[in-house]
N, C-alpha and C positions, 0 to 999 in steps of 0.2 A: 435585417442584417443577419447572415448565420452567424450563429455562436459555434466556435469548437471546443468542446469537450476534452477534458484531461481523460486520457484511459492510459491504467498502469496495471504492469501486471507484477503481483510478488512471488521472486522465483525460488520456491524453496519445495523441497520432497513430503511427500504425505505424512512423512513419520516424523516430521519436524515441526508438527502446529501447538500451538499449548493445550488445545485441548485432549492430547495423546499425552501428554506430558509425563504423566504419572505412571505409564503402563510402557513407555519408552523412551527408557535412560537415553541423556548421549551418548554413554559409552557403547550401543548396541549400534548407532548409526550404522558404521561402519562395514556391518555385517547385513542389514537389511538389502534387499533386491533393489535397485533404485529403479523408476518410472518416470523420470522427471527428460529425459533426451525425447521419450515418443509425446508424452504432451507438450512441452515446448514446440517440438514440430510443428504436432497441429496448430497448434497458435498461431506458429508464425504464417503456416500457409493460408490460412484462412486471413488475418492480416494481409498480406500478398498480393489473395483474390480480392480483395474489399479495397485496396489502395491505403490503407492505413497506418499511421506509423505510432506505435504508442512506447511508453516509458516502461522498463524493465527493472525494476529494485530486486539485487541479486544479492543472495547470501554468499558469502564470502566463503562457508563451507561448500555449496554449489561450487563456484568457482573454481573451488581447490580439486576438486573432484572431477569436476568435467569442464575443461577449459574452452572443450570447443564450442561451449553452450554459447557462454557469453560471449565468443567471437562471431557466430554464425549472428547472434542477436544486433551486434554492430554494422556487421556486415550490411546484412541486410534493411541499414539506414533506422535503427531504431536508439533511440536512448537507453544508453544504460545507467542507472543509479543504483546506490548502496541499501543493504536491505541490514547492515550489520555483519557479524561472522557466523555466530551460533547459534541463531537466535532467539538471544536469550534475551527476554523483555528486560528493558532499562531498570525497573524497580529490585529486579536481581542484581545490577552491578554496582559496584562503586565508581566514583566518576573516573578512577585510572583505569579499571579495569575497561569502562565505556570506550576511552579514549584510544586502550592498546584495539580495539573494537573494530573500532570505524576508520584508524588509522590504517590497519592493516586489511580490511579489506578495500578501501581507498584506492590503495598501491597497489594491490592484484588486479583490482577491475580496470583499472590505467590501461594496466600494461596486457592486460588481455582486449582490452577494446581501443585500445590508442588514441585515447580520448580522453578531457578531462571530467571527471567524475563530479556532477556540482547537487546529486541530488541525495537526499536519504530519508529511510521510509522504518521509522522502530521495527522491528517484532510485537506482535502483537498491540500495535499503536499506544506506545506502553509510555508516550510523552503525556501526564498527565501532572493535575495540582503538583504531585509527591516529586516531580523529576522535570520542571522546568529546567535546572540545573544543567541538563545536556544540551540543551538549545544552542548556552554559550562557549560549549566545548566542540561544538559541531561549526560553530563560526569559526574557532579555530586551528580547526582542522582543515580549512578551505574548502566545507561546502558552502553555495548559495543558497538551495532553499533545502526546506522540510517537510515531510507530509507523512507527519505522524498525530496531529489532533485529531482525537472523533469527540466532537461538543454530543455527548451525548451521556446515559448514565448505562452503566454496563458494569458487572461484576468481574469481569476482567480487564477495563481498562475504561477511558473517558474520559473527557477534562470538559461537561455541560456548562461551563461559567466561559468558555473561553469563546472568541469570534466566532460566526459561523464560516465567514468569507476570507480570500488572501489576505495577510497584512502584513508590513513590513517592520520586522525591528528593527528603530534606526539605530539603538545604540552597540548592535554586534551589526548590523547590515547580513540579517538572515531575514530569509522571505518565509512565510509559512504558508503552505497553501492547505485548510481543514479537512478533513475528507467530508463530504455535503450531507445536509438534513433536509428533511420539508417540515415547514412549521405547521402546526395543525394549532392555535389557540397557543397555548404553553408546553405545547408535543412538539420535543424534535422525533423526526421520523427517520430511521435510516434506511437512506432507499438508494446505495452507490456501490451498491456491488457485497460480495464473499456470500457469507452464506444468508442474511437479506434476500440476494437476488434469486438464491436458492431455495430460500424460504416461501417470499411472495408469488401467487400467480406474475405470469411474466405481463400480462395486461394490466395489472396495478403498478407492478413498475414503470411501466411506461407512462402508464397514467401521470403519476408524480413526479417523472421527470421533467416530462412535457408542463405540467404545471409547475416547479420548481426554476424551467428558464422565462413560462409566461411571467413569475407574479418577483424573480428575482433579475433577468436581463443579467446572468451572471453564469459563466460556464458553472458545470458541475463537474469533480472529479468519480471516476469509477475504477474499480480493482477487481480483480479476482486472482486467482493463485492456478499455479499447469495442475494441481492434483485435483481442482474443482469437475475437470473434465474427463476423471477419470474412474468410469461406476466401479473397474473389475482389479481394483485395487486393493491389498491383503488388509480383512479383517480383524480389527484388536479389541478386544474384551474391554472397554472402558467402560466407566460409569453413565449411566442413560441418558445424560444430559448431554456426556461430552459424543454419545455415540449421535447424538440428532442433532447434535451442528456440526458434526463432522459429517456425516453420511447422507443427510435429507438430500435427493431428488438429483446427486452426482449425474445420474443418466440423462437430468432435463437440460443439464449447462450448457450442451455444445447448442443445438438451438435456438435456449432462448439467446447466447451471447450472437450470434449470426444475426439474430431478429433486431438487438441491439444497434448491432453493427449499420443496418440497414435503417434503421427509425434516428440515429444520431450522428451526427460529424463530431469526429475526433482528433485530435492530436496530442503529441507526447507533450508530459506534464511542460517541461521546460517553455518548449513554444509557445502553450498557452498562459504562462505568465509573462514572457513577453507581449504577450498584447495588451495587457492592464496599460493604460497611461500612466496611470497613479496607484498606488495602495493606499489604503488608512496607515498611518504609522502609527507604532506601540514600542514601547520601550519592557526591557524583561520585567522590572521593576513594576509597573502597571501590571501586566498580566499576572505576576505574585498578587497584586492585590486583587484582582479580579478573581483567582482563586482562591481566596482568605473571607472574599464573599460567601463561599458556600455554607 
């Protein structure tokens, strides 16, 4: 039986990642060149020729800025979901500040996409141990699911103690769906797209995808961002770390994502949780514990 794959993409401008953080204030946004209309494009055209329809988690500042972005994206039969406004990972906000958040960009991507908006994806997949708390604030804002978990350990973000797969909280009724691992022994592997995909030869990637749906029989989600695809985009002086996972191998993404496209059946996140029969249920309660484990 084929399995279809989540592919989402996160829409936000090059000078919006955290790992620029520090070398570009938000107050500069505003002023920077933006490049986010010609990769978008490509995206969607390549999408287009592929037959493809995947999930679009759009920043809310995106939105404000170029509205026709996220209409061309509905238009053209895709999902659209919430990326937040500024994004500003969760562990920077307090839960009002979250809430004035995701509420407002909620209501912009509505009413830009004519649709209702049922998905959300952190900044920085910034839902971890520290910030389970917006899980229940995001039930109450009327989205259904989330896909902000990376069960993995990472110095900017990660929540390793938590599922690796969908599961549903029964006591808010929010679905999470984790962004995917391959387990090696006690190794989770992140092998689902950003800079990973960028990282990895693209023939390891494949490798452990394709072993990821042999040894799980469970779709896998994948992400990437429109600035991933774009090598000739303005240089900033950051620290060396932040400059090699922002910049490694930009020129290789259109490619290897093509190659993707063609090695994997996909569809936007939402569809493919509708196909689960079932989830494991979890309650938010459980998952506190399970991250008290650590």
């Amino acid at each position: 039986m084929k399995i279809y794959n989540a592919l989402s993409i996160d829409v936000e401008e090059y000078f919006q990642v955290e790992a620029l953080r520090e070398v570009i204030p938000y107050c500069q946004w505003e002023e920077l060149p933006p490049r986010i209309n010609k990769n978008i494009n490509h995206i969607l055209d390549v999408l287009e020729a592929k037959k493809i329809k995947a999930t679009f988690f759009c920043l809310g500042w995106v939105a404000r800025k170029h509205p026709n972005i996220i209409k061309k994206i509905a238009t053209a039969g895709h999902e659209v979901a919430s990326h937040g406004w500024s994004h500003t990972p969760i562990f920077r906000l307090n839960p009002e500040e979250f809430r004035r958040e995701i509420r407002k960009s909620k209501a912009l991507l509505e009413d830009l996409a004519g649709k209702e908006i049922a998905g959300f994806r952190a900044p920085t997949y910034s839902i971890t141990s520290q910030t389970i708390w917006a899980l229940q604030i995001l039930a109450e804002e009327g989205y259904r699911y989330d896909s902000s978990i990376f069960p993995i350990y990472h110095d900017l973000y990660g929540f390793p103690e938590a599922p690796r797969f969908p599961f549903f909280l029964k006591d808010i009724h929010l679905v999470e769906f984790p962004i995917s691992t391959f387990t090696l022994g006690n190794l989770k592997i992140p092998i689902s797209g950003g800079g990973y995909f960028r990282l990895f030869p693209y023939k390891l990637t494949r490798f452990l995808l394709q072993k990821f749906l042999q040894k799980e029989q469970k779709p896998f989600i994948f992400y990437i961002h429109p600035w991933e695809f774009d090598p000739h985009q303005p240089r900033f002086k950051a620290p060396l770390k932040s400059r090699f996972r922002h910049y490694l191998n930009l020129s290789k993404t259109k490619k290897r994502f093509e190659k993707l496209l063609d090695d994997f059946s996909f569809a936007p996140v939402k569809d493919v949780l509708e196909k689960f029969k079932t989830l494991p249920s979890w309650t938010l309660g459980e998952l506190k514990r399970c991250a008290s484990k650590k």
